[in-house]
N, C-alpha and C positions, 0 to 999 in steps of 0.2 A: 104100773109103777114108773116105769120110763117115759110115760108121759109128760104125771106129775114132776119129776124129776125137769123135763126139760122145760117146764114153764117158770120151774125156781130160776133158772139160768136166763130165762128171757130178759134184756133190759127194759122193754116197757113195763112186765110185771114188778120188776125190781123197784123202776122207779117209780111206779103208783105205790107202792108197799111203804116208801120211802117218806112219800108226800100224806101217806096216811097216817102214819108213823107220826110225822110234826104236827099234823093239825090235832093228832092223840092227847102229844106232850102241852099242845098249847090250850087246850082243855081242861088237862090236869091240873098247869100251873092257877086255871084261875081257882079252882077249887080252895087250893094257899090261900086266896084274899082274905079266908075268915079267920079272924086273929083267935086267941086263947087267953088274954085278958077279959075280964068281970067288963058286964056291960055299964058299970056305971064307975069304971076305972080308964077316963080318958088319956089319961098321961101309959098308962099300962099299952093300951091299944094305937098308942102313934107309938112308941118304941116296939111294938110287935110287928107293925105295919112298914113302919122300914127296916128292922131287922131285915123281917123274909123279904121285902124288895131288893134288899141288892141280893140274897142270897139267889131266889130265884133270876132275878137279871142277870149274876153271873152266870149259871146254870143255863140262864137259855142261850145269853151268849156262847158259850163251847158246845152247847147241842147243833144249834147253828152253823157253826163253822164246821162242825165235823159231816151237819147237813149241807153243806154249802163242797162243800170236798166230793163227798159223796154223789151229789146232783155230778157237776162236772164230770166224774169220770163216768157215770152214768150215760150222759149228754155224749160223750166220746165215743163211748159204746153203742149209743143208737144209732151215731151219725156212719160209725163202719159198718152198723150191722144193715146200713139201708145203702149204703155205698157196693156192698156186697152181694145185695137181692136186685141192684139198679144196673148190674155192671153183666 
């Protein structure tokens, strides 16, 4: 158990989990592409088709950033934890 416990706390494990994590989300989001308008209601499916694009765009926007936060201190984390096996 303490093992698994200390490979949660690793930052390389962390930030593979991370970078798996977004390529997750960016698979999901294409999934959204398929609208819910009648195939032969084209005015239905351009107003579906941007609705969910900005929704999703915002969406991945603040996934983003909050992945873009998270890299960084991550990145901080590596760089002491090799500072520290180096030293």
């Amino acid at each position: 158990m303490e093992e698994e416990s200390n490979i949660h706390n690793d930052p390389s494990f962390r930030l593979g989990t991370l970078v798996g994590r977004l390529q997750a989300v960016r698979d999901m989001m294409a999934l959204f592409a398929m609208g819910e308008a009648a195939d032969d209601d084209l005015d239905g499916q351009m107003k579906d088709i941007v609705r969910r694009q900005a929704a999703i765009a915002l969406w991945l926007e603040q996934a983003q950033t909050e992945c873009d936060a998270r890299w960084e201190r991550l990145l901080s984390e590596l760089r002491e934890q090799e500072g520290e096996d180096g030293a």
